[in-house]
Phi, psi and omega in degrees: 000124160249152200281160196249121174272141169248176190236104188288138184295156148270131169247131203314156188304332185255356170240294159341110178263147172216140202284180184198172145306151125203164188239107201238151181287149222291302205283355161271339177291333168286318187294315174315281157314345165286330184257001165061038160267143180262140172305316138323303182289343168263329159300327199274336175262012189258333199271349160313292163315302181305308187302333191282290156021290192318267199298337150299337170288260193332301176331312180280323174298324194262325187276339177344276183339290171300310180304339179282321185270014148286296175322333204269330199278308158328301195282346149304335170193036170063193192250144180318153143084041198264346179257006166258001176332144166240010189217000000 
């Protein structure tokens, strides 16, 4: 017989939190806490947004080339199956 191990999942990248440093100026951090926002949870989502950004600039930066030259074949010889359109 052999024993059966278990093995802990991992968890994806968008679900797992890890504490970290940071360094925020005193007096918004104070006007935050008087107002009983969580800090973490506004870091995490506005800095969630800045990577999306991020990786949609570099998406567009690194893809550049083809989009541009699929635009140029389209405006050259119109979009594929285009003469079967019914709209």
């Amino acid at each position: 017989m052999s024993a059966v191990h278990s093995v802990p999942h991992a968890r994806s990248g968008s679900a797992g939190k890890r504490a970290t440093n940071l360094s925020l100026s005193a007096d918004v951090l104070e006007a935050a806490k008087a107002m009983d926002i969580n800090i973490s949870q506004v870091c995490d989502a506005y800095l969630r947004e800045v990577v999306r950004r991020e990786q949609e600039r570099r998406w567009r930066q690194e893809h550049a080339e083809f989009v541009n030259a699929y635009n140029a074949t389209i405006e050259a010889e119109g979009l594929p199956l285009d003469e079967w359109r019914s709209f």
